[in-house]
C-alpha positions as CSV (number, residue, x, y, z in Angstrom):
1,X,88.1,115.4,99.4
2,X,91.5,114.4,100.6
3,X,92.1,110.7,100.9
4,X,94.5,109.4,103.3
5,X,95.2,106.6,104.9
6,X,94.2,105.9,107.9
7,X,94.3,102.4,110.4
8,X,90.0,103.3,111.1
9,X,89.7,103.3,107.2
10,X,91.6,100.1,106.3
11,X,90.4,98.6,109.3
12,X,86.6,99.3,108.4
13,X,87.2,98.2,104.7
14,X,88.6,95.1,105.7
15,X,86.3,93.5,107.9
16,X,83.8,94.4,105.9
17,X,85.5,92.6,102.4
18,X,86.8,89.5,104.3
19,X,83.7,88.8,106.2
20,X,82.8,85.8,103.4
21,X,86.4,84.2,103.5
22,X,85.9,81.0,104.8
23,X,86.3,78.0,102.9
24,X,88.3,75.0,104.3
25,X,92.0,74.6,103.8
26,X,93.4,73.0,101.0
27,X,96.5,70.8,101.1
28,X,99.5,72.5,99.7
29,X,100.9,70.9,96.8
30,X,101.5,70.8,92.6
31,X,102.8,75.1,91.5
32,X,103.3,77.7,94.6
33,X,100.6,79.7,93.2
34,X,101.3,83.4,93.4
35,X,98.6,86.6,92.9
36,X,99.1,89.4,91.2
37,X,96.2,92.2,92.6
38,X,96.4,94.8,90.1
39,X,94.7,97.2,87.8
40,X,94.5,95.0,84.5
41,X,91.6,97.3,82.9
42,X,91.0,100.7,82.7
43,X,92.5,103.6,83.1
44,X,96.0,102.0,84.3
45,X,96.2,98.9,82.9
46,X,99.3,99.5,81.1
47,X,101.2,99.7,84.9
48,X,99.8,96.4,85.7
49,X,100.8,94.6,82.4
50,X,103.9,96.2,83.1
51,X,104.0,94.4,86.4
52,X,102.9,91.3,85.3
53,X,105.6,90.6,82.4
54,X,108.2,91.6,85.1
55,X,106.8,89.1,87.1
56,X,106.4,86.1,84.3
57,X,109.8,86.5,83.8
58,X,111.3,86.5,87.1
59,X,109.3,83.3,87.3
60,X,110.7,81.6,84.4
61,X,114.0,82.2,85.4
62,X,113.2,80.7,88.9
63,X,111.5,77.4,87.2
64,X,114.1,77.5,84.8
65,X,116.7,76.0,87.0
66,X,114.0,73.1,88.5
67,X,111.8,75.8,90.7
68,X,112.1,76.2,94.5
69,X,113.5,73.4,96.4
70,X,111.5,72.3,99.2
71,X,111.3,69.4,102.3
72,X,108.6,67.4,99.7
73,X,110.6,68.3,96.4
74,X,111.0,71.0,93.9
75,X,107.9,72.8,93.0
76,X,107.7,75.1,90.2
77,X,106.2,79.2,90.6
78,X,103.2,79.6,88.8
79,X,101.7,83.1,88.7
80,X,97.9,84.0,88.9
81,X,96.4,87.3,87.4
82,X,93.6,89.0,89.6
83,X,92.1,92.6,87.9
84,X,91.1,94.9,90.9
85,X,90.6,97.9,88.4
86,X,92.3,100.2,90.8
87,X,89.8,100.1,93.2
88,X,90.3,99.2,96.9
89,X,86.7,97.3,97.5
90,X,88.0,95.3,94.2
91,X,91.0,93.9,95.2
92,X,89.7,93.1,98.3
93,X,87.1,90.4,96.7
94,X,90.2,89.5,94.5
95,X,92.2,88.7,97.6
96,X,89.2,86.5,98.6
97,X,89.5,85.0,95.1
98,X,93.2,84.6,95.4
99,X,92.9,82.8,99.1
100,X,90.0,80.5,97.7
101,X,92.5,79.4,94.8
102,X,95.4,78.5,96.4
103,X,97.4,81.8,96.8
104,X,99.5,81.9,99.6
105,X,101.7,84.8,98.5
106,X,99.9,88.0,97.3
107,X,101.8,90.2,95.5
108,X,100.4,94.0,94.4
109,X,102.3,97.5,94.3
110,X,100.2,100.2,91.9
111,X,98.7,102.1,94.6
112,X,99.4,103.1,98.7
113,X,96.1,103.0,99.2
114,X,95.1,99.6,97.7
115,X,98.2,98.0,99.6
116,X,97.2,99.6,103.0
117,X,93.7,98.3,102.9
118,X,95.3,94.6,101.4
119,X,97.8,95.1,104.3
120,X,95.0,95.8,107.4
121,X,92.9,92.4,105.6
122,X,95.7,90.2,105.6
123,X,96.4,90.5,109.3
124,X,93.2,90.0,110.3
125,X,93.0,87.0,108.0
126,X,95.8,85.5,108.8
127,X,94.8,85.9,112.5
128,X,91.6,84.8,111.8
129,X,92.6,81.4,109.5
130,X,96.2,80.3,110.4
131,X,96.4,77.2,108.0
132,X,95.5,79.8,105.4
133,X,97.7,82.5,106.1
134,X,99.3,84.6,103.0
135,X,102.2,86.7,102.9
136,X,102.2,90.0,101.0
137,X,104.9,91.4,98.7
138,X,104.6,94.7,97.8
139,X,106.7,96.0,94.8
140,X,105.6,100.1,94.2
141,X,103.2,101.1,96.9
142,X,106.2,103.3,98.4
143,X,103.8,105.8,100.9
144,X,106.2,105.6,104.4
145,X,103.4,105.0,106.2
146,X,103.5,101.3,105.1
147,X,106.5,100.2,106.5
148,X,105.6,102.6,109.8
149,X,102.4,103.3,111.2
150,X,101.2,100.2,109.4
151,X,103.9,97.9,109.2
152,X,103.0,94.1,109.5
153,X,104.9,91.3,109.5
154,X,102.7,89.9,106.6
155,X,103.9,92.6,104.7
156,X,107.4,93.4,102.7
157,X,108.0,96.0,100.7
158,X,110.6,95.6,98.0
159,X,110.8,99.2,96.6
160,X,112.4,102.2,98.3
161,X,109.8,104.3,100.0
162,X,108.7,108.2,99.0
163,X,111.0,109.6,101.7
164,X,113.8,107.7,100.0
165,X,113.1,108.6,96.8
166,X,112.7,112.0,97.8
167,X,116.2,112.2,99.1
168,X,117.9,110.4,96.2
169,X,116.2,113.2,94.1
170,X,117.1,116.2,95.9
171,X,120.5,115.5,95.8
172,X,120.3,116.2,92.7
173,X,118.1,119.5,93.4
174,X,120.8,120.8,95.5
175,X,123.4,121.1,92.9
176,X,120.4,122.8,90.7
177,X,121.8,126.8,91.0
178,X,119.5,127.8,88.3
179,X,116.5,126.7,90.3
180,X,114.6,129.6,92.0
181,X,111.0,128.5,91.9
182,X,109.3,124.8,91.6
183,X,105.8,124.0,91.2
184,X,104.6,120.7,93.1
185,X,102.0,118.6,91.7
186,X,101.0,114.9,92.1
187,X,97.9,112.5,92.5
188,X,95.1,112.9,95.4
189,X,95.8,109.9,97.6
190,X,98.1,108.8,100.3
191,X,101.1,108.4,98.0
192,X,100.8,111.5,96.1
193,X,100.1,113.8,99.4
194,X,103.0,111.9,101.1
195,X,105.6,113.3,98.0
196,X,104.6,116.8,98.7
197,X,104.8,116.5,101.8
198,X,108.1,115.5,101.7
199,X,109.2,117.6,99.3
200,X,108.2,120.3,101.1
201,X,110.0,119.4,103.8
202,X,113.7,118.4,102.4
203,X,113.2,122.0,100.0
204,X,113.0,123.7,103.1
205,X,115.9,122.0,104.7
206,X,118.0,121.9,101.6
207,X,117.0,124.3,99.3
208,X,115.3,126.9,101.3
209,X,116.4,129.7,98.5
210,X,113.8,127.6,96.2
211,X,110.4,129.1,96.2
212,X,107.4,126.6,95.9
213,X,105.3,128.4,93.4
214,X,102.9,126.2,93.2
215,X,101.1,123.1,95.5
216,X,98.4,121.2,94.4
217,X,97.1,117.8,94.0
218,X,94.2,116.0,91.3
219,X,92.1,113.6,91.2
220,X,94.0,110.0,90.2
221,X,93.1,108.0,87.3
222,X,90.4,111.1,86.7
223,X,91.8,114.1,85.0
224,X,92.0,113.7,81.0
225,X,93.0,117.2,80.4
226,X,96.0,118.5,82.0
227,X,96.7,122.1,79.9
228,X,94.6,123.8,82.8
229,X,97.5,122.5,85.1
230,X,100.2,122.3,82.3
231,X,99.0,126.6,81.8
232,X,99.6,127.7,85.5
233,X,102.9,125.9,85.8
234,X,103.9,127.9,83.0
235,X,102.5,131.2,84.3
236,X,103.9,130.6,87.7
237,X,107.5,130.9,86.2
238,X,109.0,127.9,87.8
239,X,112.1,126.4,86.3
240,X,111.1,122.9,87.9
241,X,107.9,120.9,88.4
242,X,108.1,118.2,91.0
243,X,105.7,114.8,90.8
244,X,105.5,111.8,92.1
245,X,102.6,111.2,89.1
246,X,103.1,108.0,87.5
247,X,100.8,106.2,84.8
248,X,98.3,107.8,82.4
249,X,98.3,110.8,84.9
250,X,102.4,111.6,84.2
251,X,102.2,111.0,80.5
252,X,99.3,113.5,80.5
253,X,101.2,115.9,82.6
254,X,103.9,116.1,80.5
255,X,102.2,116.1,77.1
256,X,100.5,119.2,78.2
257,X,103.3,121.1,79.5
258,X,104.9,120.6,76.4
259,X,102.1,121.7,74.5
260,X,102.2,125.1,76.5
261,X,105.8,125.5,75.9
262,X,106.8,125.0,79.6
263,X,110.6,124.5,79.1
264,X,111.3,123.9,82.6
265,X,113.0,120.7,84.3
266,X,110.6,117.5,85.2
267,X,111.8,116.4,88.4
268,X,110.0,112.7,88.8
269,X,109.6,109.5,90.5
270,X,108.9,107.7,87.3
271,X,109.8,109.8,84.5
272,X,111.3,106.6,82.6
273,X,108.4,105.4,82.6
274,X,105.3,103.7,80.2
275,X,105.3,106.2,77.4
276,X,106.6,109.4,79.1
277,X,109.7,109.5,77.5
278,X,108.2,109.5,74.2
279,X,105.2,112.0,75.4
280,X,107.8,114.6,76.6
281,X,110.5,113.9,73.0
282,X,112.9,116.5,72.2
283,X,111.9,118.7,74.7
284,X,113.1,116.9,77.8
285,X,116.6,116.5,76.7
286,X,119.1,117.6,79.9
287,X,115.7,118.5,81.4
288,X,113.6,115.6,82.9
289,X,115.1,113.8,85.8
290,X,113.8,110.5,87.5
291,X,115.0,108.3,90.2
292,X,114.7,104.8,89.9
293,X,116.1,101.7,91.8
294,X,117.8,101.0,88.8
295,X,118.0,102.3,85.2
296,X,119.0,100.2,81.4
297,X,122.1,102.5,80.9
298,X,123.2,102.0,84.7
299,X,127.2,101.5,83.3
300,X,128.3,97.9,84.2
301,X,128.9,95.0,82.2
302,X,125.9,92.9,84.4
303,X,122.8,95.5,83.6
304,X,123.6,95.6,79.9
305,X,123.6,91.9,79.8
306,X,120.9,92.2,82.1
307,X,118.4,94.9,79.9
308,X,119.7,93.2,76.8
309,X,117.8,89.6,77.9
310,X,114.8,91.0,78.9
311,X,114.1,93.1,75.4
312,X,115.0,89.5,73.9
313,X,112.3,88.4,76.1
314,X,109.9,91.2,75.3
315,X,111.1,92.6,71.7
316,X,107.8,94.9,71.3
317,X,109.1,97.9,72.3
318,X,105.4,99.4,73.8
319,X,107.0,95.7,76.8
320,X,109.7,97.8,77.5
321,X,110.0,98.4,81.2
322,X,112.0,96.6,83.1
323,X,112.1,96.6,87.2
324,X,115.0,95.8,88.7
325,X,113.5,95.5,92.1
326,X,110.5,92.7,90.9
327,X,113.5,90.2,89.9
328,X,115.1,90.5,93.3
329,X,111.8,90.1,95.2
330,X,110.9,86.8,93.3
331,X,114.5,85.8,93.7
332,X,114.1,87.0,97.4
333,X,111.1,84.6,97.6
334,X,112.7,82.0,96.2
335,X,115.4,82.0,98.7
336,X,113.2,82.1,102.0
337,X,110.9,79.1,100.5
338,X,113.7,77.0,100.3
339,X,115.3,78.4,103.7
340,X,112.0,77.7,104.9
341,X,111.8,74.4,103.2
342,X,108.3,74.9,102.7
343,X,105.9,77.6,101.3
344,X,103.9,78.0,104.3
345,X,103.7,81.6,104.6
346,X,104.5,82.2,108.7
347,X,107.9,79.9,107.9
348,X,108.5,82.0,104.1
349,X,107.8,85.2,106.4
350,X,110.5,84.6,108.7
351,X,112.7,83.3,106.4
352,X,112.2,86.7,104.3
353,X,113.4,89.0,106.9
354,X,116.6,87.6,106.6
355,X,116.9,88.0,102.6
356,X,119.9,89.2,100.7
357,X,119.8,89.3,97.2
358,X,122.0,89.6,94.2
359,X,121.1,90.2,90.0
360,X,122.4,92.3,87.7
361,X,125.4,93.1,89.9
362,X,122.8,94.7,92.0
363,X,122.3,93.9,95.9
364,X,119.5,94.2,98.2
365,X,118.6,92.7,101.7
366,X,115.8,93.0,103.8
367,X,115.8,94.9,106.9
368,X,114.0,93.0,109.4
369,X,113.0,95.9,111.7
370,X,110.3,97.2,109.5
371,X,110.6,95.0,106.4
372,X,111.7,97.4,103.9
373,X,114.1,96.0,101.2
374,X,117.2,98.3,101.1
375,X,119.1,98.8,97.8
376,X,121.2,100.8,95.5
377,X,119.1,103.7,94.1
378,X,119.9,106.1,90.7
379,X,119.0,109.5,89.7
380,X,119.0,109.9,86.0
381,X,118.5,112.3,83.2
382,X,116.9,111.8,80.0
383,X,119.1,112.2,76.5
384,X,118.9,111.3,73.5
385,X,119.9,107.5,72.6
386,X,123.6,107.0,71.3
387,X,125.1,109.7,73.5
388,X,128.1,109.0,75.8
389,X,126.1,107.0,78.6
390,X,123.0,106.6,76.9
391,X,123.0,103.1,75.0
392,X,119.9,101.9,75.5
393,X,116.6,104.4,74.9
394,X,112.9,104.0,76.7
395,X,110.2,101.8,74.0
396,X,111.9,102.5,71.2
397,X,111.4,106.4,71.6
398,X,115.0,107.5,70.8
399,X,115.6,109.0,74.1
400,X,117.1,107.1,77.4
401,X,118.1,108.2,80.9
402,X,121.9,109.1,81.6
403,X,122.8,107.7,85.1
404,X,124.0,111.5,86.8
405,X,124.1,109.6,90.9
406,X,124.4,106.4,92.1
407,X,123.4,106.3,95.9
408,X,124.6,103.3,97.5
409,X,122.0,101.0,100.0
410,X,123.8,102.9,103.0
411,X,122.7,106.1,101.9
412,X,119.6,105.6,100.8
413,X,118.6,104.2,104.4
414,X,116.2,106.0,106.7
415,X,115.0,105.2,110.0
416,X,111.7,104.0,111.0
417,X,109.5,104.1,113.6
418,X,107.6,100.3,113.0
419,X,107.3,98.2,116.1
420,X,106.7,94.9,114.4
421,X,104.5,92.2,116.0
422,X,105.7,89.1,115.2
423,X,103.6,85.4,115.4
């Protein structure tokens, strides 16, 4: 059954999981305690590990120079690790966890459908227990819908969204003259249907010479054996395969086609990412494409040095994956706690509407209408390490992603249709 994501659904889940919060409030004081929701077990626990090394060492940098300065002093950032195992009724007792400890700031990104229930609860806890309210930073749950239909002002989204990946991507697609069919395939859930959706519609603006060939959507976190999927892309004859997969469920995807001798391109929303590069090997050379907020071999001075300190960080090379995006939101966050002076979350809130943000040589700023971050965005190509543009490959595989389009935070921008309700 299709899942989507609807304001009845998240609604319903919500009152139901916060019913039990309601312990008294706790004087603020000592580390601003933040909450990482995520899947730490199971099938996807290497995303959230991911995650949660970006975040340590965001954090470190920020307590590195004294922490966040605030009207009763500086107070260092002190993460908290809360394992939802992918499931939405989990991190909803998680988030009740996370309250009950201290967490004003909730942070969480691995799934559209976990952040749109988190989203619903968190307004109607913060309604319901003011001197406990939270704020919610969301890193990679990029369905539209988020920063639309459900917008909140609890909520900010620090990644671009599906449609604006989507465009950064088919920019790309529309200089493809080889391409005459493309199979579509991505995960069952609000996120995945939004992709196809989306692609459907930009193909048919932009490309409507390109024959979809194939449209279908699996189970996520479920499917262990993709060569039934990885044999009819092959059989349908396209010369492209579009996913927003990401996880267990892309390196699958791309291990099979390869084992069918699919030698098609891999257009992707995280095709640098957690093992695919290596899953895919000599075979994706010139072929798989991924868009990305930001990518190692981006060529400036600033995101060498920058790439270069966090491997020192994290030398393993199974730690390397770096996001961009994660540094700026905890540097965002840093900024509006000590605009706000404080880290109570309606004063950090308003103060994070207003953020503008600069690492790495890279900029963002938050757009206050709808509270999506807007920032540079990249479309690269994978190659092998050592060629011209490719310094740096993807955990230690050998292969890297050659920057091919830079879009700039002006062109990545798309309207929205939120009508924020503010406190």
């Amino acid at each position: 059954m299709t899942q989507t994501v609807s304001r009845r659904t998240v609604l319903g889940a919500a009152l139901a999981g916060l019913g039990s919060i309601g312990a008294p409030a706790r004087a603020q004081s000592g580390p601003i305690r933040l909450a990482l929701i995520e899947s730490l077990s199971g099938s996807f626990a290497n995303t959230g590990e991911a995650v949660a090394r970006n975040l340590v060492w965001a954090i470190e940098r920020v307590n590195a120079r004294g922490g966040v300065k605030t009207a009763a002093g500086p107070r260092p950032l002190l993460l908290e690790r809360f394992d939802n195992k992918g499931q939405t009724e989990e991190s909803l007792a998680m988030l009740r966890a996370a309250i009950d400890k201290g967490c004003r700031v909730i942070v969480q990104g691995n799934s559209s459908a976990v952040a749109a229930v988190l989203i619903d609860a968190i307004n109607k806890h913060n309604e319901r227990e003011p001197e406990r309210r939270v704020v919610f930073l969301n890193y990679s749950a990029v369905d539209p819908i988020l920063t639309n239909e459900l917008c909140s002002f609890w909520h900010f989204r620090f990644d671009a969204h599906a449609d604006m990946r989507m465009a950064a991507l088919m920019s790309v697609i529309r200089d493809d003259r080889a391409l005459k069919g493309i199979y579509l395939i991505g995960q069952d859930y609000s996120f995945g249907q939004a992709v196809l959706r989306e692609a459907r519609r930009q193909l048919g603006q932009q490309r409507p010479d390109v024959a979809i060939v194939g449209d279908e959507l699996h189970a996520v976190g479920r499917v262990k054996d993709f060569l039934p999927y990885a044999a009819k892309i092959k059989a349908s004859g396209a010369q492209a395969v579009l996913t927003g997969n990401w996880g267990n469920d892309l390196t699958l995807l791309v291990k099979a086609a390869r084992e069918v001798g699919f030698d098609g391109r891999f257009y992707t929303f995280y095709g640098n990412a957690l093992g695919a590069p290596a899953a895919i090997g000599e075979a994706g050379v010139g072929k798989v494409v991924a868009v990305a907020d930001w990518l190692p071999n981006v060529p400036t001075p600033e995101s060498a040095a920058f790439y270069e300190s966090f491997r020192r960080r994290y030398p393993d090379p199974q730690g390397d994956y770096v996001h961009l995006r994660m540094q700026l939101m905890i540097e965002a966050l840093a900024q509006a706690i000590e605009r706000a002076g404080s880290s109570d979350a309606l004063a950090v809130a308003y103060a994070l509407e207003h953020a503008d943000v600069t690492l790495a040589g890279r900029r963002g700023r938050m757009r206050a209408g709808d509270h999506q971050f807007q920032q540079p965005l990249v479309v690269g190509v994978m190659e092998r390490q050592g060629t011209p543009g490719v310094p740096f490959d993807v955990e230690g595989s050998g292969y890297g992603f050659r920057v091919v389009r830079e879009i700039s935070a002006a062109q990545a921008e798309q309207p929205f249709s939120c009508r924020m309700v503010r406190p």
